[in-house]
mmJSON file of the N, C-alpha and C atoms, coordinates in Angstrom:
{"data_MODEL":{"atom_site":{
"group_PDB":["ATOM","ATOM","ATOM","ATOM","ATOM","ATOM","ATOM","ATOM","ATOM","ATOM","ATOM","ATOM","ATOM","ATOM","ATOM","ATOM","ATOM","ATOM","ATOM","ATOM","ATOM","ATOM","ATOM","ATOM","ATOM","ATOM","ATOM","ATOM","ATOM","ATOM","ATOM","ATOM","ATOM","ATOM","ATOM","ATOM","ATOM","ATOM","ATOM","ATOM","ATOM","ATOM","ATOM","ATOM","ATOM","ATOM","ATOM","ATOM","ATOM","ATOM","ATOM","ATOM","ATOM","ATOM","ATOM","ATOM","ATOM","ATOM","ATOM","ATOM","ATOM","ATOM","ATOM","ATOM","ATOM","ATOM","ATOM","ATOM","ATOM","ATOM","ATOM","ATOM","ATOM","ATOM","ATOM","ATOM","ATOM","ATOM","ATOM","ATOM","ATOM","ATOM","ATOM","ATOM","ATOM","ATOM","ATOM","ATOM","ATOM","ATOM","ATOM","ATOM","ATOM","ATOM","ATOM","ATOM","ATOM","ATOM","ATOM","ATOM","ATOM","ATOM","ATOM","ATOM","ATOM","ATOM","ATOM","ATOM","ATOM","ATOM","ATOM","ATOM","ATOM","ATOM","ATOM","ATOM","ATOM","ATOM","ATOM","ATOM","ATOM","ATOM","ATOM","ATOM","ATOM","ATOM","ATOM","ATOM","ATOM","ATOM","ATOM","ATOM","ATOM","ATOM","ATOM","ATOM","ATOM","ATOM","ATOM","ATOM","ATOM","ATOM","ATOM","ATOM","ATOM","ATOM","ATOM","ATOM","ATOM","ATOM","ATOM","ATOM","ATOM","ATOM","ATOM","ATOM","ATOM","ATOM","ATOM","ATOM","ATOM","ATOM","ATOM","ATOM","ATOM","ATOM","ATOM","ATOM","ATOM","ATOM","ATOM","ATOM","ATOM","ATOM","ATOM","ATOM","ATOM","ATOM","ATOM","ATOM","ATOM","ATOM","ATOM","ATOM","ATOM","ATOM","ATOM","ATOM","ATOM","ATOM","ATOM","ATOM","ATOM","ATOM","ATOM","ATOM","ATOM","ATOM","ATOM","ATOM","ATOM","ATOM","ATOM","ATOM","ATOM","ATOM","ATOM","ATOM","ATOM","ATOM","ATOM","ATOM","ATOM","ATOM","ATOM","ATOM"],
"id":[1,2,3,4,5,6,7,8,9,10,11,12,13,14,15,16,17,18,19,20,21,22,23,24,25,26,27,28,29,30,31,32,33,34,35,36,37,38,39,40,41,42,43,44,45,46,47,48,49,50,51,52,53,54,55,56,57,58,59,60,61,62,63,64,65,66,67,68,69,70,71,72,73,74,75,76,77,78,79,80,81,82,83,84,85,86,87,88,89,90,91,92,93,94,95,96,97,98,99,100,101,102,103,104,105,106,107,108,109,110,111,112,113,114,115,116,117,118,119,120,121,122,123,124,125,126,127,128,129,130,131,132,133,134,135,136,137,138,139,140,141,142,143,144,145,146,147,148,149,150,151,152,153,154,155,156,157,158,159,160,161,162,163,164,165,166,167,168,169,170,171,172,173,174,175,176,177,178,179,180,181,182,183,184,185,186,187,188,189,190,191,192,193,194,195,196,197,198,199,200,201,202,203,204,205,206,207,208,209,210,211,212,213,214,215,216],
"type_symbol":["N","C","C","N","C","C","N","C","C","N","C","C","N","C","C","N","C","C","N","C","C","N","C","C","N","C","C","N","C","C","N","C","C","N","C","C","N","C","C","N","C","C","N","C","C","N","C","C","N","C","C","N","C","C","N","C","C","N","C","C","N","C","C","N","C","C","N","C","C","N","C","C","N","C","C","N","C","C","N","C","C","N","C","C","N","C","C","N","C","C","N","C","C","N","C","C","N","C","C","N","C","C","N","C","C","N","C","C","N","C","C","N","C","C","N","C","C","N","C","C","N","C","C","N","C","C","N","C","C","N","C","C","N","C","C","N","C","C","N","C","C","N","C","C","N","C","C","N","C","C","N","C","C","N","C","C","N","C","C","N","C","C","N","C","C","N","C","C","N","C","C","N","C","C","N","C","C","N","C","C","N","C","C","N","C","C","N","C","C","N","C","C","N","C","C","N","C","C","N","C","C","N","C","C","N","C","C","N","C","C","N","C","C","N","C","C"],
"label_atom_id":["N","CA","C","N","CA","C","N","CA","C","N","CA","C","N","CA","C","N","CA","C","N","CA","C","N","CA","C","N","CA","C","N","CA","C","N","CA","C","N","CA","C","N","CA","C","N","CA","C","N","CA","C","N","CA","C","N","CA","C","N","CA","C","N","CA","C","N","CA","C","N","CA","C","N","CA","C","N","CA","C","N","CA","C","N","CA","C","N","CA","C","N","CA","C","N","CA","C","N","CA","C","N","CA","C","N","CA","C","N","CA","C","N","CA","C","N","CA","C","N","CA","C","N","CA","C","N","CA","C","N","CA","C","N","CA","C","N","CA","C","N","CA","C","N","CA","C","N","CA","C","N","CA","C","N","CA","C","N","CA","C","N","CA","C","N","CA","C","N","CA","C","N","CA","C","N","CA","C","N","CA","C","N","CA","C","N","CA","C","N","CA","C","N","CA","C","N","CA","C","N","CA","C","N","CA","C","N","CA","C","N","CA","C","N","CA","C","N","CA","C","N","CA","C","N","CA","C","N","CA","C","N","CA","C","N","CA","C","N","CA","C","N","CA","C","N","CA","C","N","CA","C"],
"label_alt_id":[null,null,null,null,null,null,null,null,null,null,null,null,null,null,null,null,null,null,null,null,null,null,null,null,null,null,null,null,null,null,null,null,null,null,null,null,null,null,null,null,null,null,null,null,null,null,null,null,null,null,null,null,null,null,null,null,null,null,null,null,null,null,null,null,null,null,null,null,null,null,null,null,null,null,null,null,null,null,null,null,null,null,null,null,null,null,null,null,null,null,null,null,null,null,null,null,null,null,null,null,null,null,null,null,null,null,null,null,null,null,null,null,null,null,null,null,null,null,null,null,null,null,null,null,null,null,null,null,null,null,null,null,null,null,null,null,null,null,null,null,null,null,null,null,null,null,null,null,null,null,null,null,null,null,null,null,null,null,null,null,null,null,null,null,null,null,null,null,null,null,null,null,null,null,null,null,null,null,null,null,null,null,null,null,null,null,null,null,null,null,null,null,null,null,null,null,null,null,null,null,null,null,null,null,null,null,null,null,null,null,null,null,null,null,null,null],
"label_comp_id":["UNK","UNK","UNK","UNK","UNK","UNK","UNK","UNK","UNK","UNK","UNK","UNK","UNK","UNK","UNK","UNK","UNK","UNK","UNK","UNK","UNK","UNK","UNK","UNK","UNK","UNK","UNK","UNK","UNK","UNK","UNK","UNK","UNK","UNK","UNK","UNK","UNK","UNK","UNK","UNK","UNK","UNK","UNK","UNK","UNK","UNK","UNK","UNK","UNK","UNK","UNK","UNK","UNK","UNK","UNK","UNK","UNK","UNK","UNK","UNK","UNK","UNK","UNK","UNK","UNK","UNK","UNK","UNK","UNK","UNK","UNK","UNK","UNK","UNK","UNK","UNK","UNK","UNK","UNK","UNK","UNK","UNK","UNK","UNK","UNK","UNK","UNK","UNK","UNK","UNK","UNK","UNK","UNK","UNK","UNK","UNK","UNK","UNK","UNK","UNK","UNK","UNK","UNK","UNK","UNK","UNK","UNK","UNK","UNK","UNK","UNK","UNK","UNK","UNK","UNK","UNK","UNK","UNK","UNK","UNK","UNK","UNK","UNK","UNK","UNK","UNK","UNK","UNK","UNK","UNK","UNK","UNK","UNK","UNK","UNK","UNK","UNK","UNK","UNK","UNK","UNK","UNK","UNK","UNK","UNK","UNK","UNK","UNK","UNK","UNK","UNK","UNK","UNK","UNK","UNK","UNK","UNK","UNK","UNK","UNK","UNK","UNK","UNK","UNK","UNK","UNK","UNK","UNK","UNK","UNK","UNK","UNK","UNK","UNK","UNK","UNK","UNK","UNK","UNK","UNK","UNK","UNK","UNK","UNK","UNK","UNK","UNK","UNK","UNK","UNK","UNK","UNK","UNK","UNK","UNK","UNK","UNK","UNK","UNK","UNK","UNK","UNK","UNK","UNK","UNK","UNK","UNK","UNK","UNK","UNK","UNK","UNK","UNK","UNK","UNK","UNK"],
"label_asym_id":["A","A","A","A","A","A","A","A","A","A","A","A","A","A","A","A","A","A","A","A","A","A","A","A","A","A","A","A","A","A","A","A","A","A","A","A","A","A","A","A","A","A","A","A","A","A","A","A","A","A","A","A","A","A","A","A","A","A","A","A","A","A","A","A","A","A","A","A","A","A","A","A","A","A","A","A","A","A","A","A","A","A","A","A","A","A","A","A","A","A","A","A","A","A","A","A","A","A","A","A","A","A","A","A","A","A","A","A","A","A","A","A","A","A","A","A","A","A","A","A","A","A","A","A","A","A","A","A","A","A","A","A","A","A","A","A","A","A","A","A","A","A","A","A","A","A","A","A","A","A","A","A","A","A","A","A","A","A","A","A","A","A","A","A","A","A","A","A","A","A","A","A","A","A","A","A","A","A","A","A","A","A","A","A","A","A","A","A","A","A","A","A","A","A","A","A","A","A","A","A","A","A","A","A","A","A","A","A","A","A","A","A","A","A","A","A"],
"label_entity_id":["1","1","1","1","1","1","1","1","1","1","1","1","1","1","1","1","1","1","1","1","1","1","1","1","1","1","1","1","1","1","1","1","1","1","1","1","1","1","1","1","1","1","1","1","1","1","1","1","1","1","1","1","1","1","1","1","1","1","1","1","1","1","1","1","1","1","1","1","1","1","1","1","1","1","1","1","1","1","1","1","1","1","1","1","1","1","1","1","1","1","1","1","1","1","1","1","1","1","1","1","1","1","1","1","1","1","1","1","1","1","1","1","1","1","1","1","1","1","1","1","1","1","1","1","1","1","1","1","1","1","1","1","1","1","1","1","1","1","1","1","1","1","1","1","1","1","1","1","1","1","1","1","1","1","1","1","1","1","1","1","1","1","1","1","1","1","1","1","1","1","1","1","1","1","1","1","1","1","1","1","1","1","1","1","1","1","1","1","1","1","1","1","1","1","1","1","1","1","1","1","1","1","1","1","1","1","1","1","1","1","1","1","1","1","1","1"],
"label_seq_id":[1,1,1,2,2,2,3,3,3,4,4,4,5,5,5,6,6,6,7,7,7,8,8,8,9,9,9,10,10,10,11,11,11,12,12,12,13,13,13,14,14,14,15,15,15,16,16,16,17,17,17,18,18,18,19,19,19,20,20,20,21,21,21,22,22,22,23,23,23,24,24,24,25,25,25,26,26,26,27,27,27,28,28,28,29,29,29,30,30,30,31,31,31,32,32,32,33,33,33,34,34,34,35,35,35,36,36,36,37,37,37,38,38,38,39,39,39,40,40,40,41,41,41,42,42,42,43,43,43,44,44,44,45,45,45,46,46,46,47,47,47,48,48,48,49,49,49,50,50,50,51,51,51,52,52,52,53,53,53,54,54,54,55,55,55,56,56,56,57,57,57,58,58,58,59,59,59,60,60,60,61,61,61,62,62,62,63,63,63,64,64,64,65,65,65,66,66,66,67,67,67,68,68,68,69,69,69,70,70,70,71,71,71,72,72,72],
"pdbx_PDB_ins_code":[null,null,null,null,null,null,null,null,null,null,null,null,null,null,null,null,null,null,null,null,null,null,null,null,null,null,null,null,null,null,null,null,null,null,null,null,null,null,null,null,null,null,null,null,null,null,null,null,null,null,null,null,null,null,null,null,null,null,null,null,null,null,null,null,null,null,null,null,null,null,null,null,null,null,null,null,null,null,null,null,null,null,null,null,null,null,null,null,null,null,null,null,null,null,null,null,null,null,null,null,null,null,null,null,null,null,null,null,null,null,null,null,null,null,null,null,null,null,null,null,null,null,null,null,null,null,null,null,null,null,null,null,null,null,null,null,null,null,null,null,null,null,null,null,null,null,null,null,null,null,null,null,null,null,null,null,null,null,null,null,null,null,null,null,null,null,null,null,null,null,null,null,null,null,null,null,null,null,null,null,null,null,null,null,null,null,null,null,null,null,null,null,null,null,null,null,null,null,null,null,null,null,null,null,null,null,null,null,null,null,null,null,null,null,null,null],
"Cartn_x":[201.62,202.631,203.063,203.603,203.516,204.687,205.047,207.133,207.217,208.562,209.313,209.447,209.123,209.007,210.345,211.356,212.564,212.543,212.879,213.391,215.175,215.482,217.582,217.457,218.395,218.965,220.547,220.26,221.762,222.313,223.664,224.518,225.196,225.13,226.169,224.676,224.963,224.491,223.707,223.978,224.031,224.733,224.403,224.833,224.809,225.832,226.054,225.559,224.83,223.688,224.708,226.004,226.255,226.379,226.658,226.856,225.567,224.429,223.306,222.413,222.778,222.576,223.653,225.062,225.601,225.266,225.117,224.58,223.38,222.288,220.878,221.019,221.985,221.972,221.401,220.724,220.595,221.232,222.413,223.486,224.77,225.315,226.281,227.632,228.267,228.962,229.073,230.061,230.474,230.267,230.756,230.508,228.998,228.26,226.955,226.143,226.643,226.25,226.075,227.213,227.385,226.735,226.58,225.903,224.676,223.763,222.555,221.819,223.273,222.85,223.451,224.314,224.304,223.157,222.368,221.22,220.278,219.992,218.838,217.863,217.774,216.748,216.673,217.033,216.811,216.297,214.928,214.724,214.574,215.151,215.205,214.049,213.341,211.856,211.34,210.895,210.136,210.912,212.25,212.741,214.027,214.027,215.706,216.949,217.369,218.974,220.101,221.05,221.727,223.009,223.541,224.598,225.104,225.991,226.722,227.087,227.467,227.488,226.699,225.604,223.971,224.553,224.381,224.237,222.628,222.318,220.748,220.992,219.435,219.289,217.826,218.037,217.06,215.798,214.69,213.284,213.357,214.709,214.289,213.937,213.276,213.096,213.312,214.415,214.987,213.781,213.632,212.775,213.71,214.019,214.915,214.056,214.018,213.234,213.02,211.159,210.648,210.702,211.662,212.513,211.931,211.719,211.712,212.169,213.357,213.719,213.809,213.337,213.217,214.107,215.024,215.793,215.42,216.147,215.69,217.047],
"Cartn_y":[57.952,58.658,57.799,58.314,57.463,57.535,56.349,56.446,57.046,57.635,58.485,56.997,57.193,56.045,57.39,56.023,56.381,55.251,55.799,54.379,54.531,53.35,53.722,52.644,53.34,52.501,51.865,50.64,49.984,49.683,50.156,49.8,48.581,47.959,46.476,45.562,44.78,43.522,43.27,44.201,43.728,45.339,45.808,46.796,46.582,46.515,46.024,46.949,46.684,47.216,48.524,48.81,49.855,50.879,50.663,51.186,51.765,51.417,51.941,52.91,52.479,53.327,54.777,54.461,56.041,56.256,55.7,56.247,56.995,56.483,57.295,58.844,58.714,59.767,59.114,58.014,57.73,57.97,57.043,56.947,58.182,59.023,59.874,59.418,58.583,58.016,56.172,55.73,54.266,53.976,54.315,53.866,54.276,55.304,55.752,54.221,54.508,52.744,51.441,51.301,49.915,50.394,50.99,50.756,50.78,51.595,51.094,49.623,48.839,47.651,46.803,46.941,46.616,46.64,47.85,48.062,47.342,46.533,45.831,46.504,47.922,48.911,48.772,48.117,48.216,46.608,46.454,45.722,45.116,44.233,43.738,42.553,43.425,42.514,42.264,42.899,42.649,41.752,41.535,40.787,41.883,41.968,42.321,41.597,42.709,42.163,42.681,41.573,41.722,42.252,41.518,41.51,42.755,43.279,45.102,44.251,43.337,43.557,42.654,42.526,41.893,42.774,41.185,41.732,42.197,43.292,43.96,43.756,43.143,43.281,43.88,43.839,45.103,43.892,44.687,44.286,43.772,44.558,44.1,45.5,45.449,46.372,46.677,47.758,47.977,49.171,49.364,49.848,49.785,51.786,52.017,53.26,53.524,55.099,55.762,54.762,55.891,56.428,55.057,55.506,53.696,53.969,53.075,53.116,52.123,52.163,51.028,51.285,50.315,50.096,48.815,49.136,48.448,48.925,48.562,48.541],
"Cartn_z":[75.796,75.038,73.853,72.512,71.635,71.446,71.084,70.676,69.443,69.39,68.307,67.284,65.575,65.108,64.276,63.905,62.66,62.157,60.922,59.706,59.663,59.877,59.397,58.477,57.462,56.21,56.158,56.581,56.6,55.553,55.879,54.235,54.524,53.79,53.756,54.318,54.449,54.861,56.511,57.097,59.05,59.306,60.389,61.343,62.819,63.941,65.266,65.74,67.075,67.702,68.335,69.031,69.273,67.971,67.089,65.694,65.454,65.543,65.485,66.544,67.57,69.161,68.551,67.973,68.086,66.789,65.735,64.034,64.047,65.199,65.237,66.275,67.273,67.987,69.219,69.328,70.049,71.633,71.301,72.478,72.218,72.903,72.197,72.525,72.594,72.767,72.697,72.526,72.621,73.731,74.92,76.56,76.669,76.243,76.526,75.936,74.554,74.183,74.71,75.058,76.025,77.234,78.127,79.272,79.058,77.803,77.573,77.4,76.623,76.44,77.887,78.862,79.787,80.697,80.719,81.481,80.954,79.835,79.472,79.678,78.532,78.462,76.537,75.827,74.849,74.036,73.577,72.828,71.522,70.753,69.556,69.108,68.45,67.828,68.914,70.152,70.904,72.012,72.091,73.131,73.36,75.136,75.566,74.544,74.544,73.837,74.68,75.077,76.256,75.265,74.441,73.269,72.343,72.95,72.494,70.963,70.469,69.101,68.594,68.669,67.666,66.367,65.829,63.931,63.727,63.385,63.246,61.423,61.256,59.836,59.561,57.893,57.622,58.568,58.681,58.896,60.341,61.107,62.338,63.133,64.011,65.281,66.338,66.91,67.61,69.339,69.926,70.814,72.127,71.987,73.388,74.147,75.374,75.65,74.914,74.382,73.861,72.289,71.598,70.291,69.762,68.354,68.035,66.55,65.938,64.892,64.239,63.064,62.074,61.312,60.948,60.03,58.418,57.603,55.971,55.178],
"occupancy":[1.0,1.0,1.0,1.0,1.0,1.0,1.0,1.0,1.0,1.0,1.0,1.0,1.0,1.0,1.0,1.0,1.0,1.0,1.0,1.0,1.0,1.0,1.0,1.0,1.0,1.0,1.0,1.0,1.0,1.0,1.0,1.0,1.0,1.0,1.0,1.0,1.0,1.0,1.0,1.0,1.0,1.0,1.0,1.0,1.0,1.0,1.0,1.0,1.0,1.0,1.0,1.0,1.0,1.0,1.0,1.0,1.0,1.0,1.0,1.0,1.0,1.0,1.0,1.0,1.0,1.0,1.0,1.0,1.0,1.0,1.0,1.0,1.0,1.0,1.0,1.0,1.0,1.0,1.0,1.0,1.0,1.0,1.0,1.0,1.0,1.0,1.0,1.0,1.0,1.0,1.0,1.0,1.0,1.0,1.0,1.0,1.0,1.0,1.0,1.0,1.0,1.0,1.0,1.0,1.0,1.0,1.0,1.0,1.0,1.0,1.0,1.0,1.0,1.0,1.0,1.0,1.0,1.0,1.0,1.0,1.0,1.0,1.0,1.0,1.0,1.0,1.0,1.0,1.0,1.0,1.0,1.0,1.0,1.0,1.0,1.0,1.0,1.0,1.0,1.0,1.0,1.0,1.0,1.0,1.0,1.0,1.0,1.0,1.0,1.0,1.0,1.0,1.0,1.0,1.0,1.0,1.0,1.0,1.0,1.0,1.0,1.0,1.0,1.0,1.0,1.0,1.0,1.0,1.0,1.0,1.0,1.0,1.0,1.0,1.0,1.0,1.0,1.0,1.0,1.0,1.0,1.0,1.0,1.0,1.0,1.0,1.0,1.0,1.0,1.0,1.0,1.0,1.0,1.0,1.0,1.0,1.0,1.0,1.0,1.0,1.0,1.0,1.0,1.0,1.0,1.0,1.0,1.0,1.0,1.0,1.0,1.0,1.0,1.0,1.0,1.0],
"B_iso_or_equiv":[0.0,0.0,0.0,0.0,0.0,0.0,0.0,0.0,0.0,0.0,0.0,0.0,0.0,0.0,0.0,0.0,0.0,0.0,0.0,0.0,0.0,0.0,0.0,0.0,0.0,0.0,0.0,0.0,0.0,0.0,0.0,0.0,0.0,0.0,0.0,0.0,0.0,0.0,0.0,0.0,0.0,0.0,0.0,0.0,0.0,0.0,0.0,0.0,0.0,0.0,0.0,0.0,0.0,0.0,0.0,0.0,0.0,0.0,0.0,0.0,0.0,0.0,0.0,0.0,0.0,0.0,0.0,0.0,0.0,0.0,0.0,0.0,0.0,0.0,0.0,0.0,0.0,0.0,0.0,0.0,0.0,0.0,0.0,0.0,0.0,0.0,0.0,0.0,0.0,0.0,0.0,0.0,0.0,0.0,0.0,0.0,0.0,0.0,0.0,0.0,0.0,0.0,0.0,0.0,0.0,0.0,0.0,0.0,0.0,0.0,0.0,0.0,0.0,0.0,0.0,0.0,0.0,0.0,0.0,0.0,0.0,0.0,0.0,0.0,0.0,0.0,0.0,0.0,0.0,0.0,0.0,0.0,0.0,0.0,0.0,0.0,0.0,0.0,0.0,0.0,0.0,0.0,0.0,0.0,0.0,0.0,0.0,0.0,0.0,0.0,0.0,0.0,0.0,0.0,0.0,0.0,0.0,0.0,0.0,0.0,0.0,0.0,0.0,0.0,0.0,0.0,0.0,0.0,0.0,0.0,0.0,0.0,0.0,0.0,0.0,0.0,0.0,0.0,0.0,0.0,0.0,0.0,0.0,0.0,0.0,0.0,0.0,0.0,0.0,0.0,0.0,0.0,0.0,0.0,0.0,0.0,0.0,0.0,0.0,0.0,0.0,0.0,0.0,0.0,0.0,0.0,0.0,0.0,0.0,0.0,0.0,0.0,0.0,0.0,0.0,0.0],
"pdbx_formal_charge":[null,null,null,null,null,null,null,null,null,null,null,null,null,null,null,null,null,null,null,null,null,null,null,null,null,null,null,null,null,null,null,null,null,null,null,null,null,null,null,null,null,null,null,null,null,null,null,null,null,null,null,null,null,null,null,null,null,null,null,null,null,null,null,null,null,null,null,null,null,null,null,null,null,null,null,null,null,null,null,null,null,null,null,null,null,null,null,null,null,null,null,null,null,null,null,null,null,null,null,null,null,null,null,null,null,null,null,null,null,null,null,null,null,null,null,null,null,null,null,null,null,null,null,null,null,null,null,null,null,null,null,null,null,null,null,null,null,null,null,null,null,null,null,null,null,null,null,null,null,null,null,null,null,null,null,null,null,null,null,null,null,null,null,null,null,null,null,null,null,null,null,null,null,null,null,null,null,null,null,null,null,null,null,null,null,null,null,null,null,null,null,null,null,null,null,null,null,null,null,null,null,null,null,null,null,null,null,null,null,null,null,null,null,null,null,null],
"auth_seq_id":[1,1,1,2,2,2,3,3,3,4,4,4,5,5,5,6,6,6,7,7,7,8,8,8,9,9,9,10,10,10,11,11,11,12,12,12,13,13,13,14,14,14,15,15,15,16,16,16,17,17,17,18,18,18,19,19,19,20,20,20,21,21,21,22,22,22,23,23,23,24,24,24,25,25,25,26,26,26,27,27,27,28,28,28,29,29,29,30,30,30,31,31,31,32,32,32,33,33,33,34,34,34,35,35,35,36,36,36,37,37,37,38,38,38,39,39,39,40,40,40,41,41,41,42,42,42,43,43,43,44,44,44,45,45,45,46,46,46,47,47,47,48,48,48,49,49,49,50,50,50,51,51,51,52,52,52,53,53,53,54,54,54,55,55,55,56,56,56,57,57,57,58,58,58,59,59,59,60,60,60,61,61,61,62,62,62,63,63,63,64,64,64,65,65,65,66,66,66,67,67,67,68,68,68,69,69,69,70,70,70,71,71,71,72,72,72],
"auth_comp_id":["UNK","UNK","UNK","UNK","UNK","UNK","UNK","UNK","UNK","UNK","UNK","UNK","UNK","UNK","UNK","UNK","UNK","UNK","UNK","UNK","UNK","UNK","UNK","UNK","UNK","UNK","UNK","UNK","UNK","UNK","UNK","UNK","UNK","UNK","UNK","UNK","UNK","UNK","UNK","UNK","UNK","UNK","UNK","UNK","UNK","UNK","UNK","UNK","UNK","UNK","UNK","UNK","UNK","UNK","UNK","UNK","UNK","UNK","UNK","UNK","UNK","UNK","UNK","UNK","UNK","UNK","UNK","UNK","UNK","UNK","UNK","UNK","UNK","UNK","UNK","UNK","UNK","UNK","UNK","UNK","UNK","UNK","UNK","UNK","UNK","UNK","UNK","UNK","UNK","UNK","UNK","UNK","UNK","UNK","UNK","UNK","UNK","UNK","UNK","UNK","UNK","UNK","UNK","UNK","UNK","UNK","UNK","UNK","UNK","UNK","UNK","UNK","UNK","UNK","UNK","UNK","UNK","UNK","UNK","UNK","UNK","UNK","UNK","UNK","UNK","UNK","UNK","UNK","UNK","UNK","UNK","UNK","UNK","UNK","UNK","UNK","UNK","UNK","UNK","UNK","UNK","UNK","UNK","UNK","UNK","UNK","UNK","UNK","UNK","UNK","UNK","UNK","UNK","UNK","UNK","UNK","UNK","UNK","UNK","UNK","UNK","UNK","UNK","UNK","UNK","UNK","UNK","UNK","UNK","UNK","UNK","UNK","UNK","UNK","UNK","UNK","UNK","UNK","UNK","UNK","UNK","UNK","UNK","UNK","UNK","UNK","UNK","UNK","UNK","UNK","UNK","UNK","UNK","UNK","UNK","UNK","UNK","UNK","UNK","UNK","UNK","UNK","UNK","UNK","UNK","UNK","UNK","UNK","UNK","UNK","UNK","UNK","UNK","UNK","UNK","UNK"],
"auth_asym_id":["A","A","A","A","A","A","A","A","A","A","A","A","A","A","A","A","A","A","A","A","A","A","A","A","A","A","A","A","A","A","A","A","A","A","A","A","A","A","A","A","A","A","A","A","A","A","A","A","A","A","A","A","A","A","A","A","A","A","A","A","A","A","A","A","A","A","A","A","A","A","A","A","A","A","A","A","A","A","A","A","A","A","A","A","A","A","A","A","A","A","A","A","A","A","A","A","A","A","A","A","A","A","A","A","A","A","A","A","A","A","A","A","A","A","A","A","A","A","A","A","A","A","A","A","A","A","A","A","A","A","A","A","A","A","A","A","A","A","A","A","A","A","A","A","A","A","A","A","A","A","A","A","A","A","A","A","A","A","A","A","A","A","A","A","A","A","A","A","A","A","A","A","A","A","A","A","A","A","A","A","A","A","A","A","A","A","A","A","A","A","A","A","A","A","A","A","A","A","A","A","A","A","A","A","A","A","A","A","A","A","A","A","A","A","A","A"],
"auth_atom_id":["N","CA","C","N","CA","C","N","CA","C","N","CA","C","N","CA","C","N","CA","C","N","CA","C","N","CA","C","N","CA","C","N","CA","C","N","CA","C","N","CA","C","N","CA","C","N","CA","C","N","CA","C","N","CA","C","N","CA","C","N","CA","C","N","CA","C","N","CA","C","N","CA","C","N","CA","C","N","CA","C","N","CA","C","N","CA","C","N","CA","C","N","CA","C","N","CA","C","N","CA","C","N","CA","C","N","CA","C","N","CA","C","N","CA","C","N","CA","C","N","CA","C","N","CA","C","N","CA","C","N","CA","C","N","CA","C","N","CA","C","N","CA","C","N","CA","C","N","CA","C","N","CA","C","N","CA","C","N","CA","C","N","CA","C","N","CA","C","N","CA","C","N","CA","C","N","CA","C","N","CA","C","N","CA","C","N","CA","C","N","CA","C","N","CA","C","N","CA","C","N","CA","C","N","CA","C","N","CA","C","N","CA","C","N","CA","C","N","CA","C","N","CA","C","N","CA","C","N","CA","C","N","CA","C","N","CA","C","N","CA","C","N","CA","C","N","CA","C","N","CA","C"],
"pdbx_PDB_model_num":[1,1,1,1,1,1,1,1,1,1,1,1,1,1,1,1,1,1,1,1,1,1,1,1,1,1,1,1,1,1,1,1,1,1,1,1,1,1,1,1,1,1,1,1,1,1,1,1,1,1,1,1,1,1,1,1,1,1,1,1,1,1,1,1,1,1,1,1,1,1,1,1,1,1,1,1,1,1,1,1,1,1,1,1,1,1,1,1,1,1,1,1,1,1,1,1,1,1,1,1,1,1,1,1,1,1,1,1,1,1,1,1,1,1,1,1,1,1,1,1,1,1,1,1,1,1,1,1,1,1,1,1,1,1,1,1,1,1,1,1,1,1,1,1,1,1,1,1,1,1,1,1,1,1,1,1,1,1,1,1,1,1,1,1,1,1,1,1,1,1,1,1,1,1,1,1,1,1,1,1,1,1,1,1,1,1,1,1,1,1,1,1,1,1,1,1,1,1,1,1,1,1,1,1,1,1,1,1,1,1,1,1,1,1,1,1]
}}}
């Protein structure tokens, strides 16, 4: 099965990893958020990211069920 590929365009400088879980639709909620990243089901550049507020910058890669987003 092939993952859903998205591009997100961050404004400012850095976007925090729940900010991006509810900006994509990902997560539909803030608590939906955090327990995703509690569950250590979501990876950053190829490694678990345990951390509800990771500064994400452009050219990194985010990979949750199946979803994979790129940011720029």
């Amino acid at each position: 099965m092939k993952k859903q590929e998205i591009t997100f365009s961050i404004e400012g400088d850095y976007i925090d990893l729940l900010q991006l879980l509810k900006a994509t639709g990902i997560a539909s909620t803030g608590g939906h958020a955090k327990m995703m990243v509690e569950e250590g089901v979501i990876l950053r550049n190829g490694e678990q990211e345990l951390r509800k507020r990771a500064k994400l910058f452009p050219g990194d890669v985010v990979e949750i069920k199946g979803m994979k987003v790129c940011l720029q």
